[in-house]
C-alpha positions as CSV (number, residue, x, y, z in Angstrom):
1,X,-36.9,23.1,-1.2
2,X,-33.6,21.9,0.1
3,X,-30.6,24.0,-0.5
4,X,-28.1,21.1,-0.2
5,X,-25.1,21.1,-3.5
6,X,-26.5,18.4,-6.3
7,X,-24.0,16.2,-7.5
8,X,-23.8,16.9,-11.6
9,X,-22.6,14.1,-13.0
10,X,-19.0,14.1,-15.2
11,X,-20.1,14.4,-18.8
12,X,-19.3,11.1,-20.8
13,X,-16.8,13.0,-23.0
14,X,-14.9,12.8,-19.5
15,X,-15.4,9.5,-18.4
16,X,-12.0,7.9,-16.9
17,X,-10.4,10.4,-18.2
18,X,-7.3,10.6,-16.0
19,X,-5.5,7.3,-14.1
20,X,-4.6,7.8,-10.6
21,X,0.0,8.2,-11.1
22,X,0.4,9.7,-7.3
23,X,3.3,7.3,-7.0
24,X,5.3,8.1,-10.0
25,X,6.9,11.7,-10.6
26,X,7.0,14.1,-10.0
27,X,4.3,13.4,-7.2
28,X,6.0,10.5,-5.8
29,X,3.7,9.9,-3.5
30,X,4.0,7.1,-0.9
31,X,1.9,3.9,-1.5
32,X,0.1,4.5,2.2
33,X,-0.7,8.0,0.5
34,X,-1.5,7.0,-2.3
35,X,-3.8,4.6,-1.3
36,X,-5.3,7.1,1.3
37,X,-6.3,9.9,-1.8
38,X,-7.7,7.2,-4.4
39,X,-9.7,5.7,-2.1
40,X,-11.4,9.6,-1.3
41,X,-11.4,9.9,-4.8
42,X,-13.3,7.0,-5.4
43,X,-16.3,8.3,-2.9
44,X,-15.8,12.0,-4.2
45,X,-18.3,13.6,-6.9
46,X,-16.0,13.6,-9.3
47,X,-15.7,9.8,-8.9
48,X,-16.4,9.2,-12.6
49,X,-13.2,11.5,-13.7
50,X,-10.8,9.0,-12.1
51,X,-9.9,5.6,-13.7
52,X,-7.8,2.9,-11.8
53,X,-4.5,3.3,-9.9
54,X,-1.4,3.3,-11.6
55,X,1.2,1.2,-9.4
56,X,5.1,0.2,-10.4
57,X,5.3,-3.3,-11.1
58,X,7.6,-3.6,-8.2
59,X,5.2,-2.0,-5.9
60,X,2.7,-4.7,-6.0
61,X,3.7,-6.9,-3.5
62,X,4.5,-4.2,-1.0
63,X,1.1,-2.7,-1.9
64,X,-0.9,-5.3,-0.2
65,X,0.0,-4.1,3.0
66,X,-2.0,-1.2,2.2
67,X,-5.7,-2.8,1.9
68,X,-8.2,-2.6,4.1
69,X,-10.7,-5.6,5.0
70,X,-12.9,-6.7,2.3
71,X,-11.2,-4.1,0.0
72,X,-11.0,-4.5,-3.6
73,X,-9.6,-1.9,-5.9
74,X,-8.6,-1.7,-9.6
75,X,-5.0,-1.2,-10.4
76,X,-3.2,-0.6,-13.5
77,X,0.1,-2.1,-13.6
78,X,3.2,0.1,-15.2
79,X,5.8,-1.8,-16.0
80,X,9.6,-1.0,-14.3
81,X,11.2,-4.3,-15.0
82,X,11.6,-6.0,-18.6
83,X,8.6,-7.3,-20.2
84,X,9.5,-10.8,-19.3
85,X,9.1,-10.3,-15.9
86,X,5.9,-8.5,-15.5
87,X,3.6,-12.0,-15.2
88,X,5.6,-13.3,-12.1
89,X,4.8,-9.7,-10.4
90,X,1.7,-9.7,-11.2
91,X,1.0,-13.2,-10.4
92,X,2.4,-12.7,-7.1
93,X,-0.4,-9.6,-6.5
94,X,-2.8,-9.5,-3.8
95,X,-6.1,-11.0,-5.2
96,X,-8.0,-8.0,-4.3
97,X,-5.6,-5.6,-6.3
98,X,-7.9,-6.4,-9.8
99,X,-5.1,-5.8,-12.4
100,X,-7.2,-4.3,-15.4
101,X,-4.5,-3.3,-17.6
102,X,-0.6,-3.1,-18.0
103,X,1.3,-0.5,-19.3
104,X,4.6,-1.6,-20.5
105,X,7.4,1.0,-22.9
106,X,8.6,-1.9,-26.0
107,X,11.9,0.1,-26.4
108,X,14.1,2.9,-26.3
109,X,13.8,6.1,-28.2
110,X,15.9,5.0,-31.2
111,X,15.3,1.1,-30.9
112,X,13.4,-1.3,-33.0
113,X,9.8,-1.0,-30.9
114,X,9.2,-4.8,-32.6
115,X,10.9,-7.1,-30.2
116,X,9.6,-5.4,-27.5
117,X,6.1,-5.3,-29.1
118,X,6.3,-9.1,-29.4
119,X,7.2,-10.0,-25.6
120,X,3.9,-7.8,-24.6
121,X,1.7,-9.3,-27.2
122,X,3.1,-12.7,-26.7
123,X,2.2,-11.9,-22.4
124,X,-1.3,-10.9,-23.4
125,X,-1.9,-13.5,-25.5
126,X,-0.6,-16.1,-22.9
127,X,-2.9,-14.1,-20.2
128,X,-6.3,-14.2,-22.4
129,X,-5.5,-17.8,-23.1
130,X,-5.2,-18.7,-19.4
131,X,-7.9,-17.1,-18.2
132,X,-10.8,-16.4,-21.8
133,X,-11.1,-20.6,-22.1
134,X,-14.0,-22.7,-21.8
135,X,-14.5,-23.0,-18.0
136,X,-13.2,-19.6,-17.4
137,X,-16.3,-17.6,-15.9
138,X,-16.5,-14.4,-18.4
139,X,-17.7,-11.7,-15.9
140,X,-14.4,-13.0,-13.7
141,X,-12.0,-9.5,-13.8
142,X,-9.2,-11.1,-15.6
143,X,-11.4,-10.9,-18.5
144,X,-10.5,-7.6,-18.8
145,X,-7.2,-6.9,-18.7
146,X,-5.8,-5.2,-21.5
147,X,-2.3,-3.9,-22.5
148,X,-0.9,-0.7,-23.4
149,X,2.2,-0.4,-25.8
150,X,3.5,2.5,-25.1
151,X,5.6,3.0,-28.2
152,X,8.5,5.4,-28.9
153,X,7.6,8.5,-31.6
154,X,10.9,7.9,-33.2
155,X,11.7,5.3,-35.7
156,X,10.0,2.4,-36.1
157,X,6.7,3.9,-34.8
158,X,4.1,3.0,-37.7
159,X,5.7,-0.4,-38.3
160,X,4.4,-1.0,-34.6
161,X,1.1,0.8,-34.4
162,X,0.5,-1.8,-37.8
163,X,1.2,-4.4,-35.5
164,X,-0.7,-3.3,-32.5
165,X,-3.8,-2.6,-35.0
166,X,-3.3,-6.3,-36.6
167,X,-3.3,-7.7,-32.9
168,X,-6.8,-6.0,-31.8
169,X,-8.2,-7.2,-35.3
170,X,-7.1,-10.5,-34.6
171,X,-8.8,-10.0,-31.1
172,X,-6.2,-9.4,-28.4
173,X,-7.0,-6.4,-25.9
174,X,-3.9,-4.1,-26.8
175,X,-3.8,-0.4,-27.5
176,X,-1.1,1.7,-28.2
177,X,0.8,4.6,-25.3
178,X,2.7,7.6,-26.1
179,X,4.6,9.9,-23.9
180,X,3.9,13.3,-24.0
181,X,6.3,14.7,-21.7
182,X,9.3,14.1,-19.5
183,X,12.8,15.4,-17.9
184,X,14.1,16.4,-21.1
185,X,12.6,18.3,-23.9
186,X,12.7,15.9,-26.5
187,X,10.5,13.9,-25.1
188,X,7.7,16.4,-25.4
189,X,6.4,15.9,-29.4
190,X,5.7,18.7,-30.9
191,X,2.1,19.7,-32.2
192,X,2.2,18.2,-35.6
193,X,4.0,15.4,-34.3
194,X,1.2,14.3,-31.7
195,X,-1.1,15.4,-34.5
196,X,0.7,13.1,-37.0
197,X,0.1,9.7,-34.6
198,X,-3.3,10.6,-33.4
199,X,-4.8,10.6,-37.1
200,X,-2.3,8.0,-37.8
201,X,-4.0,5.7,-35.0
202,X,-7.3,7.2,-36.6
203,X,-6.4,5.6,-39.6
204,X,-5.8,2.1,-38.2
205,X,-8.9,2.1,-35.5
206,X,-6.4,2.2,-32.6
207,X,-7.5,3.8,-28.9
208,X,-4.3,4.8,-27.6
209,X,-3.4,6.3,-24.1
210,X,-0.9,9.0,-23.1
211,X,1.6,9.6,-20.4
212,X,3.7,12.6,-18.6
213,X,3.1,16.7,-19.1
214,X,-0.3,16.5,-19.5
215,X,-1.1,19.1,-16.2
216,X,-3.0,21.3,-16.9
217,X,-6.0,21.6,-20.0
218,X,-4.9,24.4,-22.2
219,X,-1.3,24.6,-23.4
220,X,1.3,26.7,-21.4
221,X,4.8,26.9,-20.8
222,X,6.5,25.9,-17.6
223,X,7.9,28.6,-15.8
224,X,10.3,26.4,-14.1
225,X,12.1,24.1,-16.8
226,X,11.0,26.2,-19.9
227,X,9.7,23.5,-21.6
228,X,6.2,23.6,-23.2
229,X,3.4,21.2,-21.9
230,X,0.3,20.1,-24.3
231,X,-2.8,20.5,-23.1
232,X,-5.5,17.9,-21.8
233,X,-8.6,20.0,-23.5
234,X,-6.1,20.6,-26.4
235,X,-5.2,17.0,-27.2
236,X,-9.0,15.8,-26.7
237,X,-10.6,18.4,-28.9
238,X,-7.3,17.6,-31.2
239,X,-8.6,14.0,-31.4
240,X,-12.4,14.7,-31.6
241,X,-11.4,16.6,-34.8
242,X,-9.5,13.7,-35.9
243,X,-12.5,11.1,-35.7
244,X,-14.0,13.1,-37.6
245,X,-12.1,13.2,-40.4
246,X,-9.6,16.2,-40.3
247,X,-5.9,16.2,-41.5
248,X,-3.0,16.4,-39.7
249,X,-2.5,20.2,-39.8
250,X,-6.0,21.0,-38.8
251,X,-5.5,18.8,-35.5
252,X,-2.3,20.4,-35.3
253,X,-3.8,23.7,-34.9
254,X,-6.0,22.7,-32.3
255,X,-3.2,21.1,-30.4
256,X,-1.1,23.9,-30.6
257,X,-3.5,26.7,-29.8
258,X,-2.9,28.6,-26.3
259,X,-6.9,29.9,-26.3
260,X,-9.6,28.1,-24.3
261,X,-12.6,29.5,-25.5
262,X,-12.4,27.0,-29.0
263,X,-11.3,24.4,-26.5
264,X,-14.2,25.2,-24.2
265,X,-16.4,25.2,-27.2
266,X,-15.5,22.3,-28.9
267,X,-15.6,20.5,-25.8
268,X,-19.1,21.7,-24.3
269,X,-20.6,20.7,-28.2
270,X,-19.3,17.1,-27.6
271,X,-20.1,16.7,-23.6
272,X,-22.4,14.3,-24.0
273,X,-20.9,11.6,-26.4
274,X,-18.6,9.0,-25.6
275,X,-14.6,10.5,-25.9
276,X,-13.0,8.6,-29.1
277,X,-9.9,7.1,-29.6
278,X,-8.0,8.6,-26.8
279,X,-8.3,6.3,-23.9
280,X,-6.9,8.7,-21.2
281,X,-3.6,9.8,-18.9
282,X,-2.2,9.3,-16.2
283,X,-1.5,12.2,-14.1
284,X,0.0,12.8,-10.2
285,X,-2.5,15.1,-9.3
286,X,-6.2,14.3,-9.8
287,X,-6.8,18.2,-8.7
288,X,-5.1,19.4,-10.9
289,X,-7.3,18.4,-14.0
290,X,-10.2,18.1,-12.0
291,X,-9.9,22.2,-11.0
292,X,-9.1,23.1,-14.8
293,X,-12.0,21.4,-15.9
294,X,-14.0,23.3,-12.9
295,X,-13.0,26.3,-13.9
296,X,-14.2,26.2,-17.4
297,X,-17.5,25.2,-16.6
298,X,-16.8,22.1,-18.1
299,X,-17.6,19.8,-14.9
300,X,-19.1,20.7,-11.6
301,X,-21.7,20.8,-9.0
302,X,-24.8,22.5,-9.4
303,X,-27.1,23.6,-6.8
């Protein structure tokens, strides 16, 4: 019997869990780089971990450069310009760059999040009328594009996840985006905070997607900048326990908890199922995750 390493596949509770950020901070990894690792990703045995890559608006025309012949490759577009901008950019990208979604922040912690939320939902709706008609084949990538509003946790916030819910219902691909971490410690929530806008997108049937200090799986503190970082493992066994049905405090706990072995278990009893609600994050290192997860036992080879 051959000795060779099987490749186990990633468990569908980790399916496209984390977006491919090496360009953005604090990786800031060059787009030749960049381009260089997600392309070994994609061949790599985790393949299945690893969603699309996450490119600057502004970096989409100088990101052509970086194709190879015959090369397609999914690409998620993070908006660094206004909102009004983003479809010139985008129009302007390399046809084999297949745009499946656009991230784009409606405001500033502090601002109404409405007439932001408007401009992306007016783009979207302008995109899936362009490209969803009659004669528009179905299968075509385009189809697919859908937007993420990533939406301040200050004022404002369930005003706009109402509106974001009442967009899907009315059948426009949008979902909502919090930030989870940052330079400054504000802009990490706290627990019941993240707990509070996970059931709250619970409540309203609304996938949502994260951003920034999500490193590492189990909640830790930063020996560097102090500040505390949430947990991948904690936030997805967080939200499991939210679809099904538990308060706030209850998914606080489980965000705020520094052991694995509940993570680890709450995780291993849900491997197999699809991952609810939570969409995924983008991170600047793929290893990092990807080792975490190893070393739990929660992905892997086998022999």
């Amino acid at each position: 019997m051959s000795t060779a390493a099987v490749t186990a596949p990633i468990p569908p509770l980790f399916l496209r869990l984390v977006d491919d950020a090496a360009v953005f901070p604090p990786g800031n990894a060059a787009l030749a780089d960049a381009f260089t690792g997600h392309r070994e990703y994609r061949r790599a045995w985790y393949a299945d971990l690893v969603g699309v890559l996450l490119l600057p608006a502004t970096e989409l025309k100088d990101a052509a450069a970086y194709l190879t012949d015959g090369e397609e490759i999914a690409i998620g577009v993070v908006g660094d310009v206004p909102i009004a901008q983003l479809p010139r950019l985008t129009a302007a990208a390399d046809g084999r760059m297949k745009i499946k979604q656009i991230e784009a922040a409606v405001a500033k912690r502090g601002e109404d999040p409405q007439p932001g939320l408007r401009a992306l939902l007016s783009l979207l709706a302008d995109h899936a009328a362009e490209h969803d008609g009659v004669d528009h084949d179905p299968a075509a990538p385009a189809a697919d594009l859908i937007g993420y509003a990533e939406i301040p946790l200050t004022w404002g916030l369930l005003s706009a996840l109402d509106t974001v819910a009442q967009a899907r219902a009315d059948g426009l691909k949008v979902a909502a985006k919090f930030r989870t971490g940052g330079l400054a410690a504000e802009l990490f929530p706290t627990p019941m905070e993240l707990a509070a806008v996970i059931c709250a997108c619970r409540d309203r049937n609304l996938p949502f997607k994260l951003t920034a200090g999500l490193h590492h799986a189990v909640r830790h503190t930063d020996p560097e900048t102090g500040f505390v970082h949430h947990g991948f493992l904690n936030v997805l066994a967080g939200t499991c326990a939210a679809a099904d049905g538990g308060e706030v405090a209850d998914v606080a706990a489980i965000i705020g908890t520094t052991q694995p072995l509940t993570l680890m278990e709450a995780a291993r009893s849900r491997r197999n199922q699809s991952r609810p609600l939570w969409v995924g994050y983008g991170t600047c290192s793929i290893a990092e995750p990807l080792e975490d997860l190893a070393q739990l036992g929660l992905v892997g080879r086998t022999e």
